[in-house]
HTML snippet that shows the backbone in 3Dmol.js (N, CA, C, O; Angstrom):
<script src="https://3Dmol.org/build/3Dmol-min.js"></script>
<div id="view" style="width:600px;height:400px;position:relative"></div>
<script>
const pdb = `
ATOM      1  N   UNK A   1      16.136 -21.988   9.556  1.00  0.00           N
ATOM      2  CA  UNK A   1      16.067 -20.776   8.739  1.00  0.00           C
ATOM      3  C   UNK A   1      16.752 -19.642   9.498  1.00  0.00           C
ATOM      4  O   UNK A   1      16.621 -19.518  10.716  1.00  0.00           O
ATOM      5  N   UNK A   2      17.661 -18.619   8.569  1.00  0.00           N
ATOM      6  CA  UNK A   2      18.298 -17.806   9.159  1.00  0.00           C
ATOM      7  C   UNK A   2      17.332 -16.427  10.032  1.00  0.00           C
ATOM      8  O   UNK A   2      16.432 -15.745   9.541  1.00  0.00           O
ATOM      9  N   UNK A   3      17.780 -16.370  11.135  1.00  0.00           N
ATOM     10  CA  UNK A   3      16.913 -15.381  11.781  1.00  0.00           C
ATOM     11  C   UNK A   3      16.319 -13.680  10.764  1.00  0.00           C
ATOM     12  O   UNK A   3      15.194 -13.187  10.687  1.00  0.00           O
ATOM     13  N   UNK A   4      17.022 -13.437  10.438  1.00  0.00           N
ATOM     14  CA  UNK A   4      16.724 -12.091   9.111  1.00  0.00           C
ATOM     15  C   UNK A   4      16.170 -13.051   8.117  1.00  0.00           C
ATOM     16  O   UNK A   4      15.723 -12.311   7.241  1.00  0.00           O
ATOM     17  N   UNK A   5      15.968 -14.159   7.795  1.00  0.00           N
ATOM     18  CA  UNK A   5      15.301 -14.490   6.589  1.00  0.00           C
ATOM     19  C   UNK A   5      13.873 -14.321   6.984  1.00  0.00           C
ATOM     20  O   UNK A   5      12.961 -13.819   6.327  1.00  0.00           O
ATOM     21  N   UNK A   6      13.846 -15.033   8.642  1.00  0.00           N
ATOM     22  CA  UNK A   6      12.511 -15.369   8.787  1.00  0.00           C
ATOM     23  C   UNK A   6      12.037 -14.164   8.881  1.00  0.00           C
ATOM     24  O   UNK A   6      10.912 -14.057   8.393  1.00  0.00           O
ATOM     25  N   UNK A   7      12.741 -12.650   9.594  1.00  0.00           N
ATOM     26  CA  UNK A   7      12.146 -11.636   9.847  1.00  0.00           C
ATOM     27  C   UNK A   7      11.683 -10.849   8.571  1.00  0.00           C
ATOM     28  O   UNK A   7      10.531 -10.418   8.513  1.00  0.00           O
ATOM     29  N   UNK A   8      12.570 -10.663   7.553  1.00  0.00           N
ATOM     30  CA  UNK A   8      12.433 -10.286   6.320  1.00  0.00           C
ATOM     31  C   UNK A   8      10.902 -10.896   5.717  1.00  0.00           C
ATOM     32  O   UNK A   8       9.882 -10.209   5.654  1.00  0.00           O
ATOM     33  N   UNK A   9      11.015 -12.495   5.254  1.00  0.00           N
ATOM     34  CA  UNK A   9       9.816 -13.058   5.630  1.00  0.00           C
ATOM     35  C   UNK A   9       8.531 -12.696   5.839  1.00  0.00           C
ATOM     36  O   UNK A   9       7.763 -12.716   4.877  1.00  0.00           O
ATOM     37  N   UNK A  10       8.183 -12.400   6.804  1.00  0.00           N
ATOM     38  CA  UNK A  10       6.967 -11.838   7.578  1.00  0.00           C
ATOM     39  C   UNK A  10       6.742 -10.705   7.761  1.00  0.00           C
ATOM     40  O   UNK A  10       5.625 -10.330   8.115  1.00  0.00           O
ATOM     41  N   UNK A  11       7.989  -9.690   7.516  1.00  0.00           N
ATOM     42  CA  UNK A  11       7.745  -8.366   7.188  1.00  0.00           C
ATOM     43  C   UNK A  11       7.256  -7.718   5.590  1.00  0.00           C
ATOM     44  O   UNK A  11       6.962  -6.565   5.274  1.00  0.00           O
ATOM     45  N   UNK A  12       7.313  -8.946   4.797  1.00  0.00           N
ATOM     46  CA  UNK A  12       7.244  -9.272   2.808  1.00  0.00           C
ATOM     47  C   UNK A  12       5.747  -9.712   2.907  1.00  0.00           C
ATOM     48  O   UNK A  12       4.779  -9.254   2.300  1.00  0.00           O
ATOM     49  N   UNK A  13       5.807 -10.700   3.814  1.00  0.00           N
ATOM     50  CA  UNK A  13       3.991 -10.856   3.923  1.00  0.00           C
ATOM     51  C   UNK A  13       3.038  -9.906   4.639  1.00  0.00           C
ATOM     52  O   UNK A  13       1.975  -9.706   4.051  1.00  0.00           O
ATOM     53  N   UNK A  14       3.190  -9.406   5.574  1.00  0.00           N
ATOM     54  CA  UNK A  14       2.323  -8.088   5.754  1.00  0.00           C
ATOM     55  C   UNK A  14       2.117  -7.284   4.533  1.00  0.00           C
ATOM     56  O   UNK A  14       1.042  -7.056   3.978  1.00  0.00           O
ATOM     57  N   UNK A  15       3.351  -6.866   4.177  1.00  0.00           N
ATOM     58  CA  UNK A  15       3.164  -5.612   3.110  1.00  0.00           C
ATOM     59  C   UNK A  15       2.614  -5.822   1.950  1.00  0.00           C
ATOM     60  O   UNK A  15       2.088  -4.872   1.370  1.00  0.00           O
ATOM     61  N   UNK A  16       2.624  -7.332   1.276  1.00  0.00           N
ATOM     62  CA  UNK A  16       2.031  -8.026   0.291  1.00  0.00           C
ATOM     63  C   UNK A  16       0.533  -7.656   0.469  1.00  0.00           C
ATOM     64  O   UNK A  16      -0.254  -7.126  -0.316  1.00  0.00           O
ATOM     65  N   UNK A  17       0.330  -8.250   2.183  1.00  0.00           N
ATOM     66  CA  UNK A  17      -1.395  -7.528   2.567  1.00  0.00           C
ATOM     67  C   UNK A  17      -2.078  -6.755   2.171  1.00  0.00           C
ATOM     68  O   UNK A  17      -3.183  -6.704   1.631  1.00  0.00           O
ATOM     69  N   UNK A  18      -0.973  -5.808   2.627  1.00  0.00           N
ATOM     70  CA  UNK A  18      -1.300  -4.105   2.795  1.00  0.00           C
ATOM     71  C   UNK A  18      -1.380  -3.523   1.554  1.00  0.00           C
ATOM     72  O   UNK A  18      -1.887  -2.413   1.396  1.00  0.00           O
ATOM     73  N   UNK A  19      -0.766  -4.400   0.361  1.00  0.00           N
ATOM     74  CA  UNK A  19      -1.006  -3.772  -0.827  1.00  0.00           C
ATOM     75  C   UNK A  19      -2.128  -4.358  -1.661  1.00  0.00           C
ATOM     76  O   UNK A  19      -2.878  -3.789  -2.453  1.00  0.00           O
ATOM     77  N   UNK A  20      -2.057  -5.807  -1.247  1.00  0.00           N
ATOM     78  CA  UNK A  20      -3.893  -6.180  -1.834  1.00  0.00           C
ATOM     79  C   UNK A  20      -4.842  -5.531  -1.480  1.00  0.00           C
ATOM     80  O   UNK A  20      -5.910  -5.591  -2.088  1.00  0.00           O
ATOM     81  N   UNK A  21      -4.649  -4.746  -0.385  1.00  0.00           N
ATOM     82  CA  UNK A  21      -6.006  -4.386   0.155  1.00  0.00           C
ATOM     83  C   UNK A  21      -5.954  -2.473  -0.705  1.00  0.00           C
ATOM     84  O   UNK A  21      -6.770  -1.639  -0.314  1.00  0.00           O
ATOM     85  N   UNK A  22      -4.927  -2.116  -1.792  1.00  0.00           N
ATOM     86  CA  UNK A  22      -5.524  -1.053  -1.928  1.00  0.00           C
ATOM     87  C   UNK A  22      -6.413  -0.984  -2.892  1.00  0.00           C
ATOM     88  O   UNK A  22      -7.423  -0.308  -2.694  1.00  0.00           O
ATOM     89  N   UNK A  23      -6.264  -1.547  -3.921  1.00  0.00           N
ATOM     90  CA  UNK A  23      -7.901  -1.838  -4.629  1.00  0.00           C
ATOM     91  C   UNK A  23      -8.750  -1.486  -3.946  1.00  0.00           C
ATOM     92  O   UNK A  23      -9.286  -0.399  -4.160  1.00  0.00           O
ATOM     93  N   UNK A  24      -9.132  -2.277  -2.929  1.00  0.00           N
ATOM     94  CA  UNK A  24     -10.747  -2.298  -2.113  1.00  0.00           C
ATOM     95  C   UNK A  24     -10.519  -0.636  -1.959  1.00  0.00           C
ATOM     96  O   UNK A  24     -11.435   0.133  -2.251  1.00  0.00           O
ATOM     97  N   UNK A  25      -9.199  -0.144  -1.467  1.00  0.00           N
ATOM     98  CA  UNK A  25      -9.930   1.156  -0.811  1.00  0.00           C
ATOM     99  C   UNK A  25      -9.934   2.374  -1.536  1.00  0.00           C
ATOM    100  O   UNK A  25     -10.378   3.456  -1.154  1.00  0.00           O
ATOM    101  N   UNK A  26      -9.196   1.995  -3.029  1.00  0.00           N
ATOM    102  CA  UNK A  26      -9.297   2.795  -3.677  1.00  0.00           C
ATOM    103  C   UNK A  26     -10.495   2.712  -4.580  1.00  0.00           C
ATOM    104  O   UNK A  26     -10.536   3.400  -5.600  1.00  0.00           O
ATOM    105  N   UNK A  27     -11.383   1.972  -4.280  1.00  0.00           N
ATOM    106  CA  UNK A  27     -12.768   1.602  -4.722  1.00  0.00           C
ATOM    107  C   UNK A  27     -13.556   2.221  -4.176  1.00  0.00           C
ATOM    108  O   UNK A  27     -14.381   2.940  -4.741  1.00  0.00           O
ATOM    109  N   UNK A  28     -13.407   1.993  -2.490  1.00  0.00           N
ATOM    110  CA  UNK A  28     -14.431   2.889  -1.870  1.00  0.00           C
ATOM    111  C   UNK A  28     -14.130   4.598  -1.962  1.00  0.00           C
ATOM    112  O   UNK A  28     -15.115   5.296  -1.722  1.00  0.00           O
ATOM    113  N   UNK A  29     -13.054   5.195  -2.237  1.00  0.00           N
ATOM    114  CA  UNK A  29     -12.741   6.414  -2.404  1.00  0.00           C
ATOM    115  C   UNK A  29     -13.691   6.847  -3.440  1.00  0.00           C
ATOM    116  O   UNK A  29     -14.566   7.710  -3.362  1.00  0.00           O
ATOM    117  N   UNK A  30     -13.356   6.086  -4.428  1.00  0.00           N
ATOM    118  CA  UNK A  30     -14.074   6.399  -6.031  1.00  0.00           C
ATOM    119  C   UNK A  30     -15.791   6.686  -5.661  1.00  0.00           C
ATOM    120  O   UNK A  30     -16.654   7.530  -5.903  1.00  0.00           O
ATOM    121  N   UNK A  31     -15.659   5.564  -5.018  1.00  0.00           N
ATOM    122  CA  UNK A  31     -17.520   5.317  -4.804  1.00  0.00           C
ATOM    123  C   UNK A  31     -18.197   6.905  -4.320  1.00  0.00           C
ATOM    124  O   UNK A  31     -19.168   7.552  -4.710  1.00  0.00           O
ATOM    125  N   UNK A  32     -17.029   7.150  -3.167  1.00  0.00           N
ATOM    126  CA  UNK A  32     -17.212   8.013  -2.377  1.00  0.00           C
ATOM    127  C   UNK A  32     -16.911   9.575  -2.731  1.00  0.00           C
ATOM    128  O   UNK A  32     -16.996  10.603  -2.058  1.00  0.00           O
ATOM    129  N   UNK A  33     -16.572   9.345  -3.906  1.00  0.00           N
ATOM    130  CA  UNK A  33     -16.106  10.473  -4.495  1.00  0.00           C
ATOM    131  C   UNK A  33     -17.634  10.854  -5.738  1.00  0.00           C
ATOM    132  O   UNK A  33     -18.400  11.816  -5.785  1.00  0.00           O
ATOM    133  N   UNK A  34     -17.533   9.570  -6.596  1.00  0.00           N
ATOM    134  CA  UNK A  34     -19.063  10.269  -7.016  1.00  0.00           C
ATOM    135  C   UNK A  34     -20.113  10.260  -6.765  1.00  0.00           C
ATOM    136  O   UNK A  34     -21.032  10.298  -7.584  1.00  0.00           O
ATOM    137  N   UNK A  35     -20.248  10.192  -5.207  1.00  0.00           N
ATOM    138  CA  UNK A  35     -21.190  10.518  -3.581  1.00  0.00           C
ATOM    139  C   UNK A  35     -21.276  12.193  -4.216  1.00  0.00           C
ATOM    140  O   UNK A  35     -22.062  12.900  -4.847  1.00  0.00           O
ATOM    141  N   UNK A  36     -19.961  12.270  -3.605  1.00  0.00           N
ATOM    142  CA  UNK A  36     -19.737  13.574  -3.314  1.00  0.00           C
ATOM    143  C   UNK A  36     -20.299  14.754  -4.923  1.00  0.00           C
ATOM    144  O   UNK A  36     -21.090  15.697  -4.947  1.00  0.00           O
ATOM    145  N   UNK A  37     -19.572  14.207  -5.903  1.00  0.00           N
ATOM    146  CA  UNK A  37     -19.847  14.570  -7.061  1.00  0.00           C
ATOM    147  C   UNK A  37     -21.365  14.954  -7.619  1.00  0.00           C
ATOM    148  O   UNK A  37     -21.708  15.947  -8.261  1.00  0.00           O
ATOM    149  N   UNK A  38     -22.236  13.716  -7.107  1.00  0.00           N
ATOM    150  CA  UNK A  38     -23.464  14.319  -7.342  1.00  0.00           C
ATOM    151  C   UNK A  38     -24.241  14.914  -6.446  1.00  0.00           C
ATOM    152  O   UNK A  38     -25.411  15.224  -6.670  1.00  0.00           O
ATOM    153  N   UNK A  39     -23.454  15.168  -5.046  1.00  0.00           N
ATOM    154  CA  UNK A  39     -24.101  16.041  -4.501  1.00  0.00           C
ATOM    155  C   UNK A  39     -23.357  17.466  -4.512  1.00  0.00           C
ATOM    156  O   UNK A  39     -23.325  18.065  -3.437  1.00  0.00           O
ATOM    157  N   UNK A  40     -22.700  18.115  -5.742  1.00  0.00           N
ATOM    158  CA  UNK A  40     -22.125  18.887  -5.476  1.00  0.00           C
ATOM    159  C   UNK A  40     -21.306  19.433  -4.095  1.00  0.00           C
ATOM    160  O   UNK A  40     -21.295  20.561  -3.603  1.00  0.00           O
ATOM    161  N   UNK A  41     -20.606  18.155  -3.653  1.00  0.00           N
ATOM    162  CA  UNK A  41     -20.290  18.716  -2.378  1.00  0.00           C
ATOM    163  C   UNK A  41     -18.644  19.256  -2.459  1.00  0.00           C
ATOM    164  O   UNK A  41     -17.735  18.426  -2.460  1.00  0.00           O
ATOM    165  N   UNK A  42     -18.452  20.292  -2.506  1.00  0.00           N
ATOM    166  CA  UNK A  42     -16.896  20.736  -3.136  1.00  0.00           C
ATOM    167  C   UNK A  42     -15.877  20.155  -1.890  1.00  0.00           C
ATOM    168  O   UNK A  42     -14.799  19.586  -2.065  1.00  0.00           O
ATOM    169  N   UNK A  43     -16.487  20.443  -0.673  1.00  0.00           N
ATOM    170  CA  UNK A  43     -15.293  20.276   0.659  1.00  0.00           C
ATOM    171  C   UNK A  43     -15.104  19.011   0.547  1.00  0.00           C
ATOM    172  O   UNK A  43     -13.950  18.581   0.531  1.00  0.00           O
ATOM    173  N   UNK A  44     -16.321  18.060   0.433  1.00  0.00           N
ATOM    174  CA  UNK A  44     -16.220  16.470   0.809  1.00  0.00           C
ATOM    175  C   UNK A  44     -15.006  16.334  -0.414  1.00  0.00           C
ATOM    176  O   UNK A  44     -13.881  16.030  -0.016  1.00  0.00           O
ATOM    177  N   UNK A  45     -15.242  16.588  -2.123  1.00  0.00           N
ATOM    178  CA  UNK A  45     -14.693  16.400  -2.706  1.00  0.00           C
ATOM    179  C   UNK A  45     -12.977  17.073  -3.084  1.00  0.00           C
ATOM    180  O   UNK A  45     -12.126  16.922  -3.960  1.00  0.00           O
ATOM    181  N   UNK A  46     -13.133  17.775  -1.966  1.00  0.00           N
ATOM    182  CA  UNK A  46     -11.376  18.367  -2.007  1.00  0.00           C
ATOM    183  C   UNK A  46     -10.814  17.205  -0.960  1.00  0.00           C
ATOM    184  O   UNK A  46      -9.711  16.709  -1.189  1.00  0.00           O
ATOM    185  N   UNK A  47     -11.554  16.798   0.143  1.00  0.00           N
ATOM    186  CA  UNK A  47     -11.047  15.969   1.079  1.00  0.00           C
ATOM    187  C   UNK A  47     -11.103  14.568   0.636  1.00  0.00           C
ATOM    188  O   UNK A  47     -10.719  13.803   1.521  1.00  0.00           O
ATOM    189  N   UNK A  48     -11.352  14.169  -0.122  1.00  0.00           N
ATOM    190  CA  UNK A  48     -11.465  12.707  -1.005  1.00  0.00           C
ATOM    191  C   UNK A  48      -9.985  12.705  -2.025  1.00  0.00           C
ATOM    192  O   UNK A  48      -9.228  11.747  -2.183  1.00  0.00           O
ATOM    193  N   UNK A  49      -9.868  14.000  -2.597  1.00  0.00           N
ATOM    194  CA  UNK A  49      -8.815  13.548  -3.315  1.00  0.00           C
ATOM    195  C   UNK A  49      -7.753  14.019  -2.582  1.00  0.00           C
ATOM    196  O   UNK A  49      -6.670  13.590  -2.980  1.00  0.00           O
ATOM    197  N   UNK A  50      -7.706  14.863  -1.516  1.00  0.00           N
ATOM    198  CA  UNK A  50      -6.476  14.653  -0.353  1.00  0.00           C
ATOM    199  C   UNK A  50      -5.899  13.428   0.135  1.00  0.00           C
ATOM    200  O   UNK A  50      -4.692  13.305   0.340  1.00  0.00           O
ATOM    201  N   UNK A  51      -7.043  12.209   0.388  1.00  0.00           N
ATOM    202  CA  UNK A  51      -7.397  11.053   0.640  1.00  0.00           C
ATOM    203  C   UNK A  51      -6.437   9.878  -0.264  1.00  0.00           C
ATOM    204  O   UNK A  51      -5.616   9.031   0.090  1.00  0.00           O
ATOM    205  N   UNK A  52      -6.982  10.290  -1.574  1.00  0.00           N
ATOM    206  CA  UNK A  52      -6.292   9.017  -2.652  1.00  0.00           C
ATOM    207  C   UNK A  52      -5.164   9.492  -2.956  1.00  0.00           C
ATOM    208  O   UNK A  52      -4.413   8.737  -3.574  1.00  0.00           O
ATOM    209  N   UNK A  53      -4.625  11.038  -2.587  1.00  0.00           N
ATOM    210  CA  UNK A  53      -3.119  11.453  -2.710  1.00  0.00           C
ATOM    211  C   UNK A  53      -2.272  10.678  -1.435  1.00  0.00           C
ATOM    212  O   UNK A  53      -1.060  10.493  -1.541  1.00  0.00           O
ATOM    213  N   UNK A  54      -2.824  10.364  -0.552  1.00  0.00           N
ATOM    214  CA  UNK A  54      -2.175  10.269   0.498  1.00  0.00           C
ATOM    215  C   UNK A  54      -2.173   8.243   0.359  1.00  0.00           C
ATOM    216  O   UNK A  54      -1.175   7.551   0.563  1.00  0.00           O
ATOM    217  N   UNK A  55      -3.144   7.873   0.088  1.00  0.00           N
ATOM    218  CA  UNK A  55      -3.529   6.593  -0.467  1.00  0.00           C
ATOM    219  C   UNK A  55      -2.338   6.321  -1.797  1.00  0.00           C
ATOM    220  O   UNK A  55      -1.542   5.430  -1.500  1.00  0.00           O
ATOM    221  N   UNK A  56      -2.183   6.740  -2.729  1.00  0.00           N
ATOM    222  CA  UNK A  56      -1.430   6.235  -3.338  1.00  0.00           C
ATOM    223  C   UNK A  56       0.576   6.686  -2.742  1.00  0.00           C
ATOM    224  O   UNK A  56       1.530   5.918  -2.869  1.00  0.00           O
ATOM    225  N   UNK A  57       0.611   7.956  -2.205  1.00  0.00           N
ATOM    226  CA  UNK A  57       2.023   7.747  -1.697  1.00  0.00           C
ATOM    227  C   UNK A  57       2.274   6.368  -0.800  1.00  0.00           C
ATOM    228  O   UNK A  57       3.266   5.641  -0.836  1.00  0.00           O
ATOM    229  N   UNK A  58       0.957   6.213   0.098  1.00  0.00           N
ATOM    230  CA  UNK A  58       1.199   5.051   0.942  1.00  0.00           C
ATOM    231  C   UNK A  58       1.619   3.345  -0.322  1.00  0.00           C
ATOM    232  O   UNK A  58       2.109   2.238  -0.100  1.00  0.00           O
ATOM    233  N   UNK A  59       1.177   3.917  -1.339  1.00  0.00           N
ATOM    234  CA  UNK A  59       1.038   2.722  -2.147  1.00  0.00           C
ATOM    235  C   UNK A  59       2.451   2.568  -2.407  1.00  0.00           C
ATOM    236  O   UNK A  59       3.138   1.629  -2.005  1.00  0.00           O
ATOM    237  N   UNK A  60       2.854   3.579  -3.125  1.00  0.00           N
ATOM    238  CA  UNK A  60       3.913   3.728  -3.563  1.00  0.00           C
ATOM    239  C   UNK A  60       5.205   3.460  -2.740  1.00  0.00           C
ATOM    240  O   UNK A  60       6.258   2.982  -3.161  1.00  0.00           O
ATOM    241  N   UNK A  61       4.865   3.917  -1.324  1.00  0.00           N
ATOM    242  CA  UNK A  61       5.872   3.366  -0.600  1.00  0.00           C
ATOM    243  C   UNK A  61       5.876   1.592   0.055  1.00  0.00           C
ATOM    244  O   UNK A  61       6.849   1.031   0.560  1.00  0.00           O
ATOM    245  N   UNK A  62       5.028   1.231  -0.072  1.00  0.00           N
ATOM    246  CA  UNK A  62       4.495  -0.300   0.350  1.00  0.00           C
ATOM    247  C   UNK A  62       5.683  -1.064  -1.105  1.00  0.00           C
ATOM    248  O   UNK A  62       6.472  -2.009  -1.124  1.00  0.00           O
ATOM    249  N   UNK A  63       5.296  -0.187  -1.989  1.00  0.00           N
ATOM    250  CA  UNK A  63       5.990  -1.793  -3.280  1.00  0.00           C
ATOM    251  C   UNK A  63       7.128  -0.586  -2.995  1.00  0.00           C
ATOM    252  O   UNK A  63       6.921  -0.677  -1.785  1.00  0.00           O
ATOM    253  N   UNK A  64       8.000   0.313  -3.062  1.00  0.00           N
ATOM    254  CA  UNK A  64       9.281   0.519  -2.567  1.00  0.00           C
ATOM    255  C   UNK A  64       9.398  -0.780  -1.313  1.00  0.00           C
ATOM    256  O   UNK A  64      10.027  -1.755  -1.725  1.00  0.00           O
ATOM    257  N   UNK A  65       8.990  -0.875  -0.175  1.00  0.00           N
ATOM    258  CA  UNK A  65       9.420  -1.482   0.825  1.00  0.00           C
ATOM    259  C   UNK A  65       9.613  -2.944  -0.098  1.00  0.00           C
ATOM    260  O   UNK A  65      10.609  -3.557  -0.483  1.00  0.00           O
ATOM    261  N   UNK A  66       8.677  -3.084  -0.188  1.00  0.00           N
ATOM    262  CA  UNK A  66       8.664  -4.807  -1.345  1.00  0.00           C
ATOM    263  C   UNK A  66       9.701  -5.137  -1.555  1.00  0.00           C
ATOM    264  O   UNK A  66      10.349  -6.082  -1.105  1.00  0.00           O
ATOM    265  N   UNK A  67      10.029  -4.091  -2.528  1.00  0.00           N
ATOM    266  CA  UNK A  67      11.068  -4.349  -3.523  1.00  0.00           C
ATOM    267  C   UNK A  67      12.433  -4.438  -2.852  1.00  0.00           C
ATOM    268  O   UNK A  67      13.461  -5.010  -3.215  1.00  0.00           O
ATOM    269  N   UNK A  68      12.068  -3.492  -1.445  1.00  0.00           N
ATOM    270  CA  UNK A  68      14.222  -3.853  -0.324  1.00  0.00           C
ATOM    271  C   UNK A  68      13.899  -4.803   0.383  1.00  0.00           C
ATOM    272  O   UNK A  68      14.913  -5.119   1.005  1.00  0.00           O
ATOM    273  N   UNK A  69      12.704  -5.743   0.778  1.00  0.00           N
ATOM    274  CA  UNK A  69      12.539  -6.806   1.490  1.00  0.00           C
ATOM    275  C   UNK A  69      12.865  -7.769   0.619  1.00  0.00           C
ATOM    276  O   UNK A  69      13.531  -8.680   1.111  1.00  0.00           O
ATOM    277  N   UNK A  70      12.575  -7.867  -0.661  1.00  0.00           N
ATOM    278  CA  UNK A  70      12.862  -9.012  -1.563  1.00  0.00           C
ATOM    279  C   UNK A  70      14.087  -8.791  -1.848  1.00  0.00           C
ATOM    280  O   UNK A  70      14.581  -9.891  -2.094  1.00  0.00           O
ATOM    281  N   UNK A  71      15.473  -7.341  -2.037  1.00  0.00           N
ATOM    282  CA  UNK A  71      16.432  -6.999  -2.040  1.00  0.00           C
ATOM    283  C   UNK A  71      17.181  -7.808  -0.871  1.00  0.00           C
ATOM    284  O   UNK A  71      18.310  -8.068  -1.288  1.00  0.00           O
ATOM    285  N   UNK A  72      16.993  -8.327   0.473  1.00  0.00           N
ATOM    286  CA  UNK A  72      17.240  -8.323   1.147  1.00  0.00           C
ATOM    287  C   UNK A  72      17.016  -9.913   1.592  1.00  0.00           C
ATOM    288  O   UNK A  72      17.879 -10.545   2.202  1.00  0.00           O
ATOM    289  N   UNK A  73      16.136 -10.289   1.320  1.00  0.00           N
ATOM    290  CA  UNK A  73      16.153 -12.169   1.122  1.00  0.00           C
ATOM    291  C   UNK A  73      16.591 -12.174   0.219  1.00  0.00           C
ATOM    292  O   UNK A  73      17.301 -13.165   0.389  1.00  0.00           O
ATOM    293  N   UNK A  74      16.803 -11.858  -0.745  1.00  0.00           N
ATOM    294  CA  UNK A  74      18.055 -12.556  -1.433  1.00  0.00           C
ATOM    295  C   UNK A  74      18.996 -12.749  -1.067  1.00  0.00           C
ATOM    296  O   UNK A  74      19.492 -13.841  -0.790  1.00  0.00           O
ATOM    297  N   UNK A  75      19.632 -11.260  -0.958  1.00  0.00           N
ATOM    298  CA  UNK A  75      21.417 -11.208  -0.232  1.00  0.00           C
ATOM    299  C   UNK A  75      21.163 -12.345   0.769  1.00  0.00           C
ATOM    300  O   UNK A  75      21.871 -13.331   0.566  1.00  0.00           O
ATOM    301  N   UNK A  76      20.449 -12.416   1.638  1.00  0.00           N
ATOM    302  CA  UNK A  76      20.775 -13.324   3.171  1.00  0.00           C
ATOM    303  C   UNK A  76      20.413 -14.823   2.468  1.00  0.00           C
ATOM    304  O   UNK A  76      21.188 -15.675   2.904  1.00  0.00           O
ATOM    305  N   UNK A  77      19.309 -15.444   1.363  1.00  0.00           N
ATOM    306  CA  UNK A  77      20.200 -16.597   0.610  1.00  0.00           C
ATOM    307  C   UNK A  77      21.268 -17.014   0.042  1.00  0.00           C
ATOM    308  O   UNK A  77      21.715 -18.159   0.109  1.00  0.00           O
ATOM    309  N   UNK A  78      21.739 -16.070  -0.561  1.00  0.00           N
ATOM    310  CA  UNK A  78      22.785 -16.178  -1.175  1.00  0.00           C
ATOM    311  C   UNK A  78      24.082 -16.377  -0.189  1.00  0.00           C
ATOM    312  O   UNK A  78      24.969 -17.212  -0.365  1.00  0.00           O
ATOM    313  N   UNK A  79      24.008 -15.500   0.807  1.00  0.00           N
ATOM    314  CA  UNK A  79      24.939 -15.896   1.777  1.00  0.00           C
ATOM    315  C   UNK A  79      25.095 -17.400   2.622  1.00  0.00           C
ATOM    316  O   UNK A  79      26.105 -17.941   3.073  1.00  0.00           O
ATOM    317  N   UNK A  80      23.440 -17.895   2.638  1.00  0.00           N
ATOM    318  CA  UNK A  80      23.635 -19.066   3.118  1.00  0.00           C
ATOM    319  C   UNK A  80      23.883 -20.174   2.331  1.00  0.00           C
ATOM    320  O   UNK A  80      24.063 -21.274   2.853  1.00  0.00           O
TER     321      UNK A  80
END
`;
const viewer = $3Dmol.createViewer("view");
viewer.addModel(pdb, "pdb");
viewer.setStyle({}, {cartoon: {color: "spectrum"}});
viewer.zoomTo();
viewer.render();
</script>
């Protein structure tokens, strides 16, 4: 296997990880958010949705990366 395939590869499976796992944490945000909600807590709840703003750019950039790692095993099949 070509050396960039394999690296490409294993850099496609981490991020695959990293994006199953945002469910779970955008679960516990939620949870943690109507924590906050019924305890009227305004700070906790400004810092929670700072949280899932910053949580979903990370998302958003994970399936961008996806999408040039899978951009990128291709080209290097196709070449071989």
């Amino acid at each position: 296997m070509d050396d960039r395939l394999k690296k490409y590869t294993v850099a496609l499976q981490k991020v695959e990880e990293a994006i199953g796992k945002m469910p779970m944490s955008k679960k516990m945000l939620d949870e943690q958010l109507e924590e906050a909600r019924l305890l009227q807590d305004k700070d906790k709840i400004i810092a929670i949705h700072s949280v899932k703003g910053e949580l979903h750019r990370q998302e958003l950039a994970l399936l961008d990366q996806r999408k040039r790692l899978m951009e990128r095993i291709y080209a290097v099949r196709l070449e071989i």
